[in-house]
C-alpha positions as a LaTeX table, in Angstrom:
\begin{tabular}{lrrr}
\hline
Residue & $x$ (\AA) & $y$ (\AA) & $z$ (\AA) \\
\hline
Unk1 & $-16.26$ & 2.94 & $-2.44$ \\
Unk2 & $-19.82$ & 4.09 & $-3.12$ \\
Unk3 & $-18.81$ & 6.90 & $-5.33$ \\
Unk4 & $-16.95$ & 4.42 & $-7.50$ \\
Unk5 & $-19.74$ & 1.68 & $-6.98$ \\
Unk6 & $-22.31$ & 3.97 & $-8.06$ \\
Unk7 & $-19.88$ & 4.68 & $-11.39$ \\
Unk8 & $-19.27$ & 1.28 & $-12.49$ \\
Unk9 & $-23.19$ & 0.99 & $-12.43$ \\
Unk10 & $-24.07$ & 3.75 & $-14.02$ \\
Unk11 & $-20.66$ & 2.51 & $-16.68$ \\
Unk12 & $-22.68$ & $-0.86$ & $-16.78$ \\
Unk13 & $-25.83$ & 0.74 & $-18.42$ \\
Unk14 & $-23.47$ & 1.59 & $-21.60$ \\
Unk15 & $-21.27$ & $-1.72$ & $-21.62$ \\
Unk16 & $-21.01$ & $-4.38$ & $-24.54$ \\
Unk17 & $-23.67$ & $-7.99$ & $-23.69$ \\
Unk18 & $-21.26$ & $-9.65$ & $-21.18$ \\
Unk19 & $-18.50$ & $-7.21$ & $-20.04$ \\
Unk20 & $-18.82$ & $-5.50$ & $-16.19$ \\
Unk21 & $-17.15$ & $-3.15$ & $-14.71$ \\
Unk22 & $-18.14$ & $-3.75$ & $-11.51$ \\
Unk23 & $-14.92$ & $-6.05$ & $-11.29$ \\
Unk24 & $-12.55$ & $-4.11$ & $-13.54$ \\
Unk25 & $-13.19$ & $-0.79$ & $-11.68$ \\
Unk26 & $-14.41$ & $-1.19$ & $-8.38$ \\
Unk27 & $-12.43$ & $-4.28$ & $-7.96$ \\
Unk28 & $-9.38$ & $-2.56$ & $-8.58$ \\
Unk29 & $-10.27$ & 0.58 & $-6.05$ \\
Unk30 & $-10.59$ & $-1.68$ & $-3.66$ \\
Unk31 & $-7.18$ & $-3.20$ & $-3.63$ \\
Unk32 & $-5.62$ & 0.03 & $-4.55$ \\
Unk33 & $-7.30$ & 1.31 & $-1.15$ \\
Unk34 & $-6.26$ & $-1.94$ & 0.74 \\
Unk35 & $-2.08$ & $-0.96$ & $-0.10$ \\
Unk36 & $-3.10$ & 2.83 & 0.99 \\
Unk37 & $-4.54$ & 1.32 & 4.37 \\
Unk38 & $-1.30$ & $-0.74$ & 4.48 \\
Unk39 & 0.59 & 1.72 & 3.84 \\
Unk40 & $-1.02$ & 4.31 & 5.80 \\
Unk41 & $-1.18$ & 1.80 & 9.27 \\
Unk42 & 2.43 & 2.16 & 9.22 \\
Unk43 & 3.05 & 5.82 & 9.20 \\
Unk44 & 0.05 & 6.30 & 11.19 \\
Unk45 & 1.19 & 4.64 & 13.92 \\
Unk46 & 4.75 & 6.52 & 13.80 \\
Unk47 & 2.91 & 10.11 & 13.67 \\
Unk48 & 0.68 & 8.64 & 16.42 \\
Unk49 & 3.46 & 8.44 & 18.76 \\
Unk50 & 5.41 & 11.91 & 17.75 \\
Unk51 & 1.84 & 13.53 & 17.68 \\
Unk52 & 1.72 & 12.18 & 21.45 \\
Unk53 & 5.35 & 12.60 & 22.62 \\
Unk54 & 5.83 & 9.35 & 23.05 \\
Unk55 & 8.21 & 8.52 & 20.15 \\
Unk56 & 11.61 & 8.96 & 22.56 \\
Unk57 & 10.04 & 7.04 & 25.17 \\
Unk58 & 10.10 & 3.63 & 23.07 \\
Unk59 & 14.07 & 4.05 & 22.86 \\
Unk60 & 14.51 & 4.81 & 26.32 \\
Unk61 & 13.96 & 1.19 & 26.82 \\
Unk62 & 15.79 & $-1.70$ & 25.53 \\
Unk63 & 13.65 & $-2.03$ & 22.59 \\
Unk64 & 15.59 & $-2.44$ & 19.21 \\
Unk65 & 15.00 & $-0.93$ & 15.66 \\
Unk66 & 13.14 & $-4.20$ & 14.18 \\
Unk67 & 11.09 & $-4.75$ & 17.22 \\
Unk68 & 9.71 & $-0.87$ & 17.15 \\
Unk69 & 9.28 & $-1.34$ & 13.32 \\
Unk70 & 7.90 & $-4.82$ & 13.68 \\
Unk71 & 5.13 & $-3.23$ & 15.98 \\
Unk72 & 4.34 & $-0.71$ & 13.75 \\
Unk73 & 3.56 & $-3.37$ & 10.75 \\
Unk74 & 1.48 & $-5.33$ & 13.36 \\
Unk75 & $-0.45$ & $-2.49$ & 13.74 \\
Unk76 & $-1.09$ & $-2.25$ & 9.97 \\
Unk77 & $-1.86$ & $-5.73$ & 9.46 \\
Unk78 & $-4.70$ & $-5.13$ & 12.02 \\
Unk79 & $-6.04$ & $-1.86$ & 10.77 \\
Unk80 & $-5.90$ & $-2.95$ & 7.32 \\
Unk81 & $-7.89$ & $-6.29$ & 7.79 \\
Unk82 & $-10.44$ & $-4.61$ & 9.01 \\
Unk83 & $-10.77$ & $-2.29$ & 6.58 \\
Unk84 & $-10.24$ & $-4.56$ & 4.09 \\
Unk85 & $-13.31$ & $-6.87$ & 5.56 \\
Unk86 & $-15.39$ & $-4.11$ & 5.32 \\
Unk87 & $-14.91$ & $-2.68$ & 2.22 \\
Unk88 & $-15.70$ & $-6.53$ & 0.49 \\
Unk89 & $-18.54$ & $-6.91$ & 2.43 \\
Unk90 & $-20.01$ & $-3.11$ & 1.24 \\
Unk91 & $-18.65$ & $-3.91$ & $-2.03$ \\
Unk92 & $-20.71$ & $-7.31$ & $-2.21$ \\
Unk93 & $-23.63$ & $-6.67$ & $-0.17$ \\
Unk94 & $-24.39$ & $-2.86$ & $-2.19$ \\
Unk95 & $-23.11$ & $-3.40$ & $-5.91$ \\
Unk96 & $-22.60$ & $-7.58$ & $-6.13$ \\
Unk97 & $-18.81$ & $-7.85$ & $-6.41$ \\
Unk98 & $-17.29$ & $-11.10$ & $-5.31$ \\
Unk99 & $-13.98$ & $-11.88$ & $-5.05$ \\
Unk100 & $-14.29$ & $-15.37$ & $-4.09$ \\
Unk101 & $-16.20$ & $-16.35$ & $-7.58$ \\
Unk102 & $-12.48$ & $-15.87$ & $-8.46$ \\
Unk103 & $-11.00$ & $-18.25$ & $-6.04$ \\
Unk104 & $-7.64$ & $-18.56$ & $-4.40$ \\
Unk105 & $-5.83$ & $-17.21$ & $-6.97$ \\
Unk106 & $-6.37$ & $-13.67$ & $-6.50$ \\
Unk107 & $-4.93$ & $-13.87$ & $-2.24$ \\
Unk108 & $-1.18$ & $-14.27$ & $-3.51$ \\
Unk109 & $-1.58$ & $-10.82$ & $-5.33$ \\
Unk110 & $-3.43$ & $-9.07$ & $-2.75$ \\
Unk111 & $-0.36$ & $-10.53$ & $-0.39$ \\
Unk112 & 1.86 & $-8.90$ & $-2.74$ \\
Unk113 & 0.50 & $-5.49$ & $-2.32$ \\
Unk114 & 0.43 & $-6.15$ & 1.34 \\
Unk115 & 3.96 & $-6.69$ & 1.14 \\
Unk116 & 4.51 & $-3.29$ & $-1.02$ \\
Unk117 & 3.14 & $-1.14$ & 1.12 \\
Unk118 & 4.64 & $-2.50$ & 4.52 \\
Unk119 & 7.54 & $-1.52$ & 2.60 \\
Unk120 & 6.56 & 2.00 & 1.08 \\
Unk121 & 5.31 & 2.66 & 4.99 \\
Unk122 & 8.53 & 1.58 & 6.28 \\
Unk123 & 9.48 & 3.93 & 3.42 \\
Unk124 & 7.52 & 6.92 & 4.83 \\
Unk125 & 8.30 & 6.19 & 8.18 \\
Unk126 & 11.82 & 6.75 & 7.76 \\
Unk127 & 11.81 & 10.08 & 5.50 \\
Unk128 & 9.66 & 11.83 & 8.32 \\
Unk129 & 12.17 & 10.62 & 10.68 \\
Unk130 & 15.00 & 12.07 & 8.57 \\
Unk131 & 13.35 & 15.45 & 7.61 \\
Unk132 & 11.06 & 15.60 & 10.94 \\
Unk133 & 7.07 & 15.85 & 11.31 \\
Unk134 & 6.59 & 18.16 & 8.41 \\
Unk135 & 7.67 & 15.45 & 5.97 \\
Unk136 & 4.23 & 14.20 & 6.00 \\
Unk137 & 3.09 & 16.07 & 3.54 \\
Unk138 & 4.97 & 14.16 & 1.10 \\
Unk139 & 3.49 & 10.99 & 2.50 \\
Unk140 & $-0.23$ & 11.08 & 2.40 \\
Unk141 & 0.14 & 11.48 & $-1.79$ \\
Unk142 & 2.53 & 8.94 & $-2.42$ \\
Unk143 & $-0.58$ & 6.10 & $-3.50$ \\
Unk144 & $-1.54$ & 8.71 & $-5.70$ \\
Unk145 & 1.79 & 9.67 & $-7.39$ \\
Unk146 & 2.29 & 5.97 & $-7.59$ \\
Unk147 & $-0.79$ & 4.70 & $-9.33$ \\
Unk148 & $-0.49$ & 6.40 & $-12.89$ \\
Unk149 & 2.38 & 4.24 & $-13.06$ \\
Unk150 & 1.42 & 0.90 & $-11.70$ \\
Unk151 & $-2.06$ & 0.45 & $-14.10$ \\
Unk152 & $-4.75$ & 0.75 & $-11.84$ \\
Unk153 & $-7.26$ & 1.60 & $-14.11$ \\
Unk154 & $-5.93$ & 0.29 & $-17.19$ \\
Unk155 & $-3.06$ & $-1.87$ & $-18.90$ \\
Unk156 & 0.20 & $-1.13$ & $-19.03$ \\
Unk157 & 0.33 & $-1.08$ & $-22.98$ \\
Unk158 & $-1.47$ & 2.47 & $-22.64$ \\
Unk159 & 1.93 & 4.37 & $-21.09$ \\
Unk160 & 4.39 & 5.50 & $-22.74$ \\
Unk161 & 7.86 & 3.61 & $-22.90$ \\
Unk162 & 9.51 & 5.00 & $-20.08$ \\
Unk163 & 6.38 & 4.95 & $-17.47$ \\
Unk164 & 5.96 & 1.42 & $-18.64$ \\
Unk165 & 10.14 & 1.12 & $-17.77$ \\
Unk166 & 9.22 & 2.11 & $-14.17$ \\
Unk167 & 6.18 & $-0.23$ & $-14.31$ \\
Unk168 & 8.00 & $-2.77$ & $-14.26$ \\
Unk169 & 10.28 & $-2.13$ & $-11.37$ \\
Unk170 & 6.81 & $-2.10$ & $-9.33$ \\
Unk171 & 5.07 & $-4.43$ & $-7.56$ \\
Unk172 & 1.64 & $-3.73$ & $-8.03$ \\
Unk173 & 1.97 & $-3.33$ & $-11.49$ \\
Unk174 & 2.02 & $-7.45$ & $-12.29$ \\
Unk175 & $-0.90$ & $-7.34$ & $-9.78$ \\
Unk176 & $-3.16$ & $-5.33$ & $-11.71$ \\
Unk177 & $-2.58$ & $-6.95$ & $-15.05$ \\
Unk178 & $-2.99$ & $-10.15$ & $-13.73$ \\
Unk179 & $-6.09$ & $-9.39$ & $-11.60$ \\
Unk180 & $-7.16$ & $-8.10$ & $-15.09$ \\
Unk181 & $-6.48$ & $-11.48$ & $-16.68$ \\
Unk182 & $-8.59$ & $-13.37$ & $-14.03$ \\
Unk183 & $-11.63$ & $-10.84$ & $-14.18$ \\
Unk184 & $-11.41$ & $-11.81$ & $-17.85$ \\
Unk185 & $-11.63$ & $-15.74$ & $-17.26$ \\
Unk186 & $-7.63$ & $-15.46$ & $-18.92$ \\
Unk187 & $-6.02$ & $-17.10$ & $-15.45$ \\
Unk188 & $-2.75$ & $-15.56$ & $-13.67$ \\
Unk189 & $-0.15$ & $-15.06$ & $-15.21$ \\
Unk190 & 2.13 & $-17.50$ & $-12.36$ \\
Unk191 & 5.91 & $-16.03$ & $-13.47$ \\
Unk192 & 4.34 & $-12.57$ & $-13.13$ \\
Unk193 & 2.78 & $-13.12$ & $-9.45$ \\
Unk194 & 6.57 & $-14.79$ & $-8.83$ \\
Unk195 & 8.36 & $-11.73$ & $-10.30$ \\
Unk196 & 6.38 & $-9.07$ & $-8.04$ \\
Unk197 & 6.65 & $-11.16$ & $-4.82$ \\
Unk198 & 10.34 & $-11.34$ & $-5.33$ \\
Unk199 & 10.38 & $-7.38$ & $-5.92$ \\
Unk200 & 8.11 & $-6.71$ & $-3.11$ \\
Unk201 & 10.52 & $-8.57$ & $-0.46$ \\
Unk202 & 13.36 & $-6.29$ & $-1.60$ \\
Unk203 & 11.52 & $-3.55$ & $-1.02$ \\
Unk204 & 11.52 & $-4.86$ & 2.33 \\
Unk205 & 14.80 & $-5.40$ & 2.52 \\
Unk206 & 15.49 & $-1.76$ & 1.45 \\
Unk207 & 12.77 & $-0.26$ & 3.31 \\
Unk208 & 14.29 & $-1.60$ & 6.67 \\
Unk209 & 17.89 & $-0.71$ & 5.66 \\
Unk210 & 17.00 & 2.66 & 4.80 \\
Unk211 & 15.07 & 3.44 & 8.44 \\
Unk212 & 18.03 & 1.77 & 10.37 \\
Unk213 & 20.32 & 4.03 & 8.22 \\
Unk214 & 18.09 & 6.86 & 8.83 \\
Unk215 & 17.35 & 6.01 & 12.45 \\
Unk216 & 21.61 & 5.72 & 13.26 \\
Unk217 & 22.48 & 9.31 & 11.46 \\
Unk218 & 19.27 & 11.39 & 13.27 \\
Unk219 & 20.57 & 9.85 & 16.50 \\
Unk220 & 24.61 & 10.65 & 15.86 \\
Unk221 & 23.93 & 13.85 & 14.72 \\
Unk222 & 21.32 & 14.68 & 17.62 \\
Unk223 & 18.24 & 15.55 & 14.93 \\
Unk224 & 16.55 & 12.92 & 17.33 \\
Unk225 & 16.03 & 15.72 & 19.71 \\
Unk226 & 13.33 & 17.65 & 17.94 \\
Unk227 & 10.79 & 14.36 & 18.58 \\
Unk228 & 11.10 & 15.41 & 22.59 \\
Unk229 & 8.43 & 16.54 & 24.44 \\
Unk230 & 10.41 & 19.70 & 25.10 \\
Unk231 & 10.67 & 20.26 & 21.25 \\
Unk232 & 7.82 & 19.61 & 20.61 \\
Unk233 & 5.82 & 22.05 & 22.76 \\
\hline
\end{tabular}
């Protein structure tokens, strides 16, 4: 956040009478690092629990699939919050960025990328379960692999055709733009913030279906095993 902050400043020296970047960069590292947080709070948690050899222990009790993954997105929604709290008050109190001089209508987009990463956690979650611990690897650079695609940084009219194909099959991708529109006094685009809620709940919807998929083969075909404290050590 600093390293960016300091950036947009320093990009501020150089802009056009009336333009900032203090919004149109900053603004959007901060959301892109909310969905990592969000993102990251679920898998977290999960490599918490095989880190500590506690993962078999939650299914020796009656506890059911949606109830272990609904506690793992409760613990995201509280790690995240507070990151996210913090990060807006260092953004505002060190280089002046406000979201609230936009009002209300930027909370349904940053409860869209909530709802994306819950999902690409869920997501995560469920490919270390299937490939085991190591997996992770492949789950700390998702955000990253993502973002090129999704317009972080910049509109979608910059990819090429088929990165702006996959664009569009992505959530964050109507957040951005439309963040972009309200930083530039344009307004949300409603249909757009509609479009990427609906997407975002089935990623849900997919995201839980693949870890109970995931969840019933490990445990048929015993791959549940290696998460034991004995296979562990």
């Amino acid at each position: 956040m600093l390293l960016w902050g300091f950036m947009t400043k320093y990009l501020n020296s150089f802009a056009s009478p009336g333009f900032n970047f203090v919004p149109a960069l900053l603004g959007a590292v901060l959301l892109w690092d909310f969905f990592g947080r969000v993102m990251f709070g679920v898998t977290t948690a999960f490599l918490e629990d095989v880190w500590s050899r506690n993962f078999l222990n939650f299914f020796a009790t009656p506890m059911t699939i949606p109830e272990y993954v609904g506690g793992l997105v409760l613990s995201s929604i509280a790690t995240s919050i507070v990151g996210l709290v913090v990060m807006v008050l260092l953004a505002g109190g060190v280089f002046g960025l406000s979201f609230f001089s936009y009002g209300v209508a930027l909370l349904p987009f940053v409860l869209v990328l909530f709802l994306f990463g819950i999902a690409m956690g869920i997501i995560g979650t469920a490919i270390m379960l299937r490939f085991g611990p190591a997996a992770e690897w492949f789950i700390w650079p998702m955000p990253a692999l993502i973002s090129p695609f999704v317009g972080v940084f910049y509109p979608l009219s910059t990819l090429p055709k088929w990165m702006q194909a996959v664009a569009r099959a992505l959530p964050p991708s109507y957040v951005f733009e439309s963040v972009r529109n309200i930083v530039r006094g344009i307004g949300a685009s409603w249909p757009a913030l509609a479009l990427s809620a609906v997407l975002a709940i089935l990623y849900i919807a997919l995201a839980g279906f693949i870890f109970s998929r995931v969840f019933r083969y490990v445990v048929r075909t015993g791959l549940l095993a290696r998460y034991s404290a004995e296979s562990a050590s």
